[in-house]
C-alpha positions as YAML, in Angstrom:
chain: A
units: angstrom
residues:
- id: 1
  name: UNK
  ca: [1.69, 10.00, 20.27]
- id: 2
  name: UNK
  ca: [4.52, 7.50, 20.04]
- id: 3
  name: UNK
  ca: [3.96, 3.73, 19.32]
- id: 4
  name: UNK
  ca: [6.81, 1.38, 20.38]
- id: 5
  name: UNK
  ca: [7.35, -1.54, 18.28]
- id: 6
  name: UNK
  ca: [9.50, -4.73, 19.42]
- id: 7
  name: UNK
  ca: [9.48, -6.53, 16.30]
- id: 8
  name: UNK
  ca: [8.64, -5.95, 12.43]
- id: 9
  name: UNK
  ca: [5.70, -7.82, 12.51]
- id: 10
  name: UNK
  ca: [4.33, -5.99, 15.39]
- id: 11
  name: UNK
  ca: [4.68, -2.78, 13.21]
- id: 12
  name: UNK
  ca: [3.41, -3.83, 10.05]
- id: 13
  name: UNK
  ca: [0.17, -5.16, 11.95]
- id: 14
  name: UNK
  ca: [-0.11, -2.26, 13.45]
- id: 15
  name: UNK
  ca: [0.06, 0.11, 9.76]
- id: 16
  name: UNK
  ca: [-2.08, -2.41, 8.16]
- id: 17
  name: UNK
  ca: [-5.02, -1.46, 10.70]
- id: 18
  name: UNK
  ca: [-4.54, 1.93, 10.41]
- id: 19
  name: UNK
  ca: [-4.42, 1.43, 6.23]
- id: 20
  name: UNK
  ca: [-7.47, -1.07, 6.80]
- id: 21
  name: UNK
  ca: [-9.50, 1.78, 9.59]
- id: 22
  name: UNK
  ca: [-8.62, 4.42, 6.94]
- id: 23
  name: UNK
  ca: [-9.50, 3.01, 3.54]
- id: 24
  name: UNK
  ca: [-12.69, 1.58, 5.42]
- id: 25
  name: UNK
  ca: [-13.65, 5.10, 6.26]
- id: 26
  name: UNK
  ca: [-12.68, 6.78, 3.16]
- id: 27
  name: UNK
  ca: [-15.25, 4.52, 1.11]
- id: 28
  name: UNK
  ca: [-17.73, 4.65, 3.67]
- id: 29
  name: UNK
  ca: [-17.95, 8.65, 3.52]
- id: 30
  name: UNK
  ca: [-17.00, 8.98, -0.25]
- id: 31
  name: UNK
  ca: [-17.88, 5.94, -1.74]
- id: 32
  name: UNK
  ca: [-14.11, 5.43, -2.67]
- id: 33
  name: UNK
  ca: [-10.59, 6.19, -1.62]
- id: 34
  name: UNK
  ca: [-7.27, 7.40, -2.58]
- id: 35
  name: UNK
  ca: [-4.28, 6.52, -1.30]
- id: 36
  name: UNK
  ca: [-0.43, 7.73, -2.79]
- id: 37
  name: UNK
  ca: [2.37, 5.10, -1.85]
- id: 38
  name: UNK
  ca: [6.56, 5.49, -1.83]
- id: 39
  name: UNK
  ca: [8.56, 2.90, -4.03]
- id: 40
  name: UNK
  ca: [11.70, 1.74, -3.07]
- id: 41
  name: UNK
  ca: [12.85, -1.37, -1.33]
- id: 42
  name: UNK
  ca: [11.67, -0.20, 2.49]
- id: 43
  name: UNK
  ca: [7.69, -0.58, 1.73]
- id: 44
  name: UNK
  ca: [7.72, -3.81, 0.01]
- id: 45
  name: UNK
  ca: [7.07, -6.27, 3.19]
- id: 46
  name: UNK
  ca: [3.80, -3.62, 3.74]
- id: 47
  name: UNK
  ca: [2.93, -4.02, 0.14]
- id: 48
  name: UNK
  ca: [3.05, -7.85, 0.04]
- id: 49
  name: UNK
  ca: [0.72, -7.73, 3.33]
- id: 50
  name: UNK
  ca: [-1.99, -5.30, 2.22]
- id: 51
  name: UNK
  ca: [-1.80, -7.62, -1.72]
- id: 52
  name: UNK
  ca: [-3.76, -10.18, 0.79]
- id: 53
  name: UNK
  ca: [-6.32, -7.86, 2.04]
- id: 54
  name: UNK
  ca: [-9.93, -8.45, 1.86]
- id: 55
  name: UNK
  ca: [-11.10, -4.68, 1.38]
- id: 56
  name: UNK
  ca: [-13.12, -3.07, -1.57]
- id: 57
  name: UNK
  ca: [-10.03, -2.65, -3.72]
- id: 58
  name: UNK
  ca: [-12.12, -1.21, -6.90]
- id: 59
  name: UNK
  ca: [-13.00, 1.30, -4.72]
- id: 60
  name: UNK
  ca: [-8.90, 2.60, -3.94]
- id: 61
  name: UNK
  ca: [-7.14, 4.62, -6.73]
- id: 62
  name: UNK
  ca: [-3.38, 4.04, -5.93]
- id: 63
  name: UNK
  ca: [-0.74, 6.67, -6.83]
- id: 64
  name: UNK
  ca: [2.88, 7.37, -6.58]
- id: 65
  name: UNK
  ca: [4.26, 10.23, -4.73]
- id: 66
  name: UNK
  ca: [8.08, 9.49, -5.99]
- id: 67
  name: UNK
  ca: [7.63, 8.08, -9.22]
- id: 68
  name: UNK
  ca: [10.89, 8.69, -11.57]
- id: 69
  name: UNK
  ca: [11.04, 8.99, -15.57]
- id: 70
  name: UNK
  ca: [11.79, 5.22, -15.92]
- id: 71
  name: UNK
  ca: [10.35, 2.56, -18.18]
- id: 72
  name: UNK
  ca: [7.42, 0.54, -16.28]
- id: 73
  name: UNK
  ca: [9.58, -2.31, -17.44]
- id: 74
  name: UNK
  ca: [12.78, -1.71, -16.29]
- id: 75
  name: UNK
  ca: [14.53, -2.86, -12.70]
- id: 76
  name: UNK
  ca: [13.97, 0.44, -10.92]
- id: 77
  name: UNK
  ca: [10.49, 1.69, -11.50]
- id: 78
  name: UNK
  ca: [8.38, 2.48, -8.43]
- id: 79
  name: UNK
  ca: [5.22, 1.15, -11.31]
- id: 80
  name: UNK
  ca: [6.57, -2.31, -11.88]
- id: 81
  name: UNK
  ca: [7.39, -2.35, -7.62]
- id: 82
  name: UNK
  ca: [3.75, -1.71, -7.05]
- id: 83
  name: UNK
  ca: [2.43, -4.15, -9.60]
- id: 84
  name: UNK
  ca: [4.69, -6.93, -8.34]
- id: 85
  name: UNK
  ca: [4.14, -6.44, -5.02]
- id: 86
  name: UNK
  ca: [1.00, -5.13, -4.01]
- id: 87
  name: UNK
  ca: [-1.52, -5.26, -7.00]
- id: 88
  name: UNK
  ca: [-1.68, -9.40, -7.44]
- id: 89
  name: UNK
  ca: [-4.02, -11.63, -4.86]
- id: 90
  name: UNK
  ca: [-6.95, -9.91, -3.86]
- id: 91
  name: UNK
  ca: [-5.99, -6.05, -4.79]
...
């Protein structure tokens, strides 16, 4: 299936429901959920959206799938990306 998008808004709306659909499922089956996200610049926008989601966040484990040999404190780790941009609000 291909999904057309005419603006970035459109498209983040549209990953956040699948990300909301999913994680809702995940916890209703299992009782929790798992979910492995990319660092780098291109997610952040997502990140900052789903930081303001109202979903059963001690329930989600979070993981990296590209995570480097860097400092959590330094500029370029995908640990301080996540932290600053998705875990604050209501994750």
């Amino acid at each position: 299936m291909i999904r057309e998008f005419h603006d970035n808004e459109s498209y983040l709306d549209s990953l956040t429901e699948d990300f909301v659909s999913t994680i809702k499922s995940a916890i209703k089956k299992k009782g929790k959920a798992k979910v492995l996200l990319s660092g780098g610049s291109s997610p952040i926008e997502l990140y900052e959206k789903w930081s303001e989601l109202d979903i059963d966040w001690k329930n989600i484990t979070l993981g990296l799938v590209d995570e480097r040999f860097v400092d959590p404190s330094e500029e370029h780790s995908n640990e301080k990306l996540i932290k600053q941009h998705l875990l604050k609000s209501k994750a």
